[in-house]
C-alpha positions as CSV (number, residue, x, y, z in Angstrom):
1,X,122.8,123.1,109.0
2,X,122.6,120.5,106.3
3,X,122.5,116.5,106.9
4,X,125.7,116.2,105.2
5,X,126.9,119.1,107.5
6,X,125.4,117.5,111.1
7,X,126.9,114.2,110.1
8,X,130.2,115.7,109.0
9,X,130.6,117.8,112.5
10,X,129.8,113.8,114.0
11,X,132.3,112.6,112.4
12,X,134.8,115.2,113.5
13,X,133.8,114.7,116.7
14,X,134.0,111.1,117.1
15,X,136.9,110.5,115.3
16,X,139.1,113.3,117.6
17,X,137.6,111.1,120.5
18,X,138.8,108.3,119.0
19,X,142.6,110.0,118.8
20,X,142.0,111.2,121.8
21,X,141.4,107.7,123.4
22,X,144.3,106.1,121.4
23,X,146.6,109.2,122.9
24,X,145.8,107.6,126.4
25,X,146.4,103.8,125.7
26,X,149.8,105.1,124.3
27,X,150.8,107.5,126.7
28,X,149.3,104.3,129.5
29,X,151.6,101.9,128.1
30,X,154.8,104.2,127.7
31,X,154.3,104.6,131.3
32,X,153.9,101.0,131.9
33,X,157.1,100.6,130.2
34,X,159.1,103.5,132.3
35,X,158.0,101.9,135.3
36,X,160.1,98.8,133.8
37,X,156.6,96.9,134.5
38,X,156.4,93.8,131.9
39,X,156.6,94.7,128.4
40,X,152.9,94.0,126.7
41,X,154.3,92.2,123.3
42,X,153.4,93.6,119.8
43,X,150.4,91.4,119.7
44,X,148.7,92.4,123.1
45,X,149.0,95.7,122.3
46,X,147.5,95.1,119.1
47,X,144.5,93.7,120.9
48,X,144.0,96.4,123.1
49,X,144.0,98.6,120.7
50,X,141.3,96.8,118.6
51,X,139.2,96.3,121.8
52,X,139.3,100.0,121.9
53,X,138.7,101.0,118.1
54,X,135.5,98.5,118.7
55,X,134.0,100.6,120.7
56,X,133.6,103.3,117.9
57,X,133.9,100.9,115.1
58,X,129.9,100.7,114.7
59,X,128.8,104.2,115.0
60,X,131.8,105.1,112.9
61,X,130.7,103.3,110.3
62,X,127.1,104.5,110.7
63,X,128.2,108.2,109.8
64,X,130.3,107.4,107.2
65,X,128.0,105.3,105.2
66,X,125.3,107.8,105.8
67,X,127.8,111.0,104.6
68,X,128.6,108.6,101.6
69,X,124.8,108.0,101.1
70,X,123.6,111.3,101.3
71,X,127.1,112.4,99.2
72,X,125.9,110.3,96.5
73,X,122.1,111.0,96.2
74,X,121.0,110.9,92.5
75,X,119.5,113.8,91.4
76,X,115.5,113.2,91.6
77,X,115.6,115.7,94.9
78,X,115.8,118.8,92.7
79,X,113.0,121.3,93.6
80,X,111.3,120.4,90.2
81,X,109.6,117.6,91.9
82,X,106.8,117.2,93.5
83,X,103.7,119.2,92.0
84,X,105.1,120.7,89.0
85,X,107.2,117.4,87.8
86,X,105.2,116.1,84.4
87,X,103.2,112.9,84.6
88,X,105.7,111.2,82.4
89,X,107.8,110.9,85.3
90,X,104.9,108.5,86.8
91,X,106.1,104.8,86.2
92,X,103.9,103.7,83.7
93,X,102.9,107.0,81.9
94,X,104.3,106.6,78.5
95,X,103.9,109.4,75.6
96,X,100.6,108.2,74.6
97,X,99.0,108.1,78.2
98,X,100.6,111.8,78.9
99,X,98.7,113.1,75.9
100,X,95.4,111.4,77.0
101,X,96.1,112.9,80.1
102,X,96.8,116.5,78.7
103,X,93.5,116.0,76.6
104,X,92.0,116.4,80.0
105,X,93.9,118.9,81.4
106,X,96.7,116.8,83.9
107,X,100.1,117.8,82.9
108,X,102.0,117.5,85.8
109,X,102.2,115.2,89.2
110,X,100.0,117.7,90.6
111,X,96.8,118.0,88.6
112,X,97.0,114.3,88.8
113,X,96.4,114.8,92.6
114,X,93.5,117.7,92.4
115,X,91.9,116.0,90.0
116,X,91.8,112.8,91.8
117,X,90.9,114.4,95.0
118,X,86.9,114.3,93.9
119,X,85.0,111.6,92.9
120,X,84.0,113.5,89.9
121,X,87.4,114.2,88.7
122,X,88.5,110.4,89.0
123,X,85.5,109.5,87.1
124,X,86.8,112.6,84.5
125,X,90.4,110.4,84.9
126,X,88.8,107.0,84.2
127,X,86.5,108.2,81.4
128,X,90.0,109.1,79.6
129,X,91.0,104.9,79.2
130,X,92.2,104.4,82.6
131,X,91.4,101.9,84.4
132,X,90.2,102.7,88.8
133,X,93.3,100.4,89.4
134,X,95.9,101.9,87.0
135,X,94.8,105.3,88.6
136,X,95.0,104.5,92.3
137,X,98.0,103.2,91.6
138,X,99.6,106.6,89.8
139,X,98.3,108.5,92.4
140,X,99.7,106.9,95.2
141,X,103.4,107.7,93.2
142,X,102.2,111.0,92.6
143,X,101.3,111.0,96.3
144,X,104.2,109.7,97.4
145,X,106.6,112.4,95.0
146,X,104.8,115.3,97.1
147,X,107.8,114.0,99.9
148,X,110.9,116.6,99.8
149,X,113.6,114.2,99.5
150,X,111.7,111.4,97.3
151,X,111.8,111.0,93.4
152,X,110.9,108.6,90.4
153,X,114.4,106.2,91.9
154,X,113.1,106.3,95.5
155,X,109.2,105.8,94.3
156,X,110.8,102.6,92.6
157,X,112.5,101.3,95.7
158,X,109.8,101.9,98.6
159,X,107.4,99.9,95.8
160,X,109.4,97.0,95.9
161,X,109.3,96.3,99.5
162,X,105.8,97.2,99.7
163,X,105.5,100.6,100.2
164,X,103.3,102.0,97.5
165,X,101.8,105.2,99.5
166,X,102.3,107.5,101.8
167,X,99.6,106.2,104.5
168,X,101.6,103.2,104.2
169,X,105.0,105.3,104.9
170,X,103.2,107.0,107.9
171,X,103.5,103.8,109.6
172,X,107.0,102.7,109.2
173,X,109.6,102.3,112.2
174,X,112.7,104.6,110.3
175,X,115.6,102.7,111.1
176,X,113.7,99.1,110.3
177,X,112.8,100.7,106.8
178,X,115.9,102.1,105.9
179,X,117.6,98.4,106.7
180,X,115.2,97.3,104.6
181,X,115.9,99.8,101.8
182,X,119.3,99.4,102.0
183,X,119.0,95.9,101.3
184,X,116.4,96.1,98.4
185,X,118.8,98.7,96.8
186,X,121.6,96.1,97.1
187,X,119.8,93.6,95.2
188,X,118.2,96.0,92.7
189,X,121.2,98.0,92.1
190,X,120.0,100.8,93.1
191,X,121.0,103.9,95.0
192,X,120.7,102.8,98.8
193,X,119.2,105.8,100.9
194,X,120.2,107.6,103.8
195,X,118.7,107.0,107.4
196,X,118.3,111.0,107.7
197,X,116.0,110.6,104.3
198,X,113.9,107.6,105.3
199,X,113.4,109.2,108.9
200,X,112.2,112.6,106.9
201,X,110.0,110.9,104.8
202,X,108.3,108.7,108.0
203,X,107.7,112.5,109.1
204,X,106.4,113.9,106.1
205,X,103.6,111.2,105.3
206,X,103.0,111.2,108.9
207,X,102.3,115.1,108.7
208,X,100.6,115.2,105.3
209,X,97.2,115.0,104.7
210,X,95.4,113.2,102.2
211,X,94.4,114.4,99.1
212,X,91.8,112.1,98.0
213,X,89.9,109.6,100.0
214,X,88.4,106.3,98.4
């Protein structure tokens, strides 16, 4: 079953518990009323009504915005990513640096990572005009695209609140990082992800080895 699916079949759930628990209150204070027990005016039902939506209210709203998130997930989660996606989609890989690259054989995310997993190959990398900085630096998006789930949009975001690799990731606390996500994609106008995605990625870096150590 899909995220969208599980959180879908939540929703159901909750929300016929929610009818469910209004059907209740109703049929409670019809029978108040039969009984000719004081009449609870307009406004007290109101509030007993509200004090009983509250107790769903929060994880009601949890599901929803997640369905919504994961509904609208730009599309950088194709199965082109990841090894196979060029180094163009690398931020700071323009057309000239891609063919300086291809002069050396690295055409994709990929043999960007094999080729930085030796010392020799970095030095192959380096010898090509890039600087030990520039390259750590595209390796650790490259690194970081090798996560199902994460793409050039979600690179961009996990940068910007300091998370620029995948050791990094490893040690994040999901639900703190996603708030924290959410937030940065508010302010950057970007996509916000879904809790299911951030706690998949936690799992993923935490699983994956490294490919190059240095």
């Amino acid at each position: 079953m899909s995220d969208i699916e599980t959180l879908a079949t939540r929703l159901t759930t909750l929300e016929n518990a929610v009818s469910v628990e209004f059907a209740k209150l109703n049929a409670r204070l019809d029978a108040l009323a039969g009984r000719g027990a004081t009449a609870l005016t307009d406004d007290d039902q109101r509030r007993l009504r509200d004090a009983l939506g509250d107790e769903f209210r929060d994880e009601l709203t949890e599901i929803r915005t997640e369905l919504i998130a994961l509904a609208e997930r730009p599309a950088t989660i194709g199965a082109d990513r990841g090894g196979f996606t060029s180094v163009e989609a690398l931020h700071g890989v323009g057309q000239k640096l891609a063919q300086q690259l291809a002069g050396i054989g690295i055409a994709t995310v990929g043999d960007l990572l094999v080729q930085s997993g030796s010392a020799a190959g970095r030095t192959t990398i380096m010898e090509a005009g890039l600087s030990e900085a520039r390259l750590r630096h595209l390796y650790r998006q490259a690194d970081l695209l090798r996560l199902h789930g994460i793409g050039q949009g979600e690179v961009l975001l996990l940068e910007a609140v300091g998370i620029d690799s995948t050791a990094r990731l490893a040690t994040q606390a999901p639900r703190d990082l996603y708030e924290t996500l959410v937030a940065q994609a508010e302010a950057s106008a970007l996509p916000p992800p879904a809790l299911a995605w951030v706690g998949s990625w936690v799992q993923q870096a935490q699983q994956l080895p490294p490919i190059a150590h240095w």
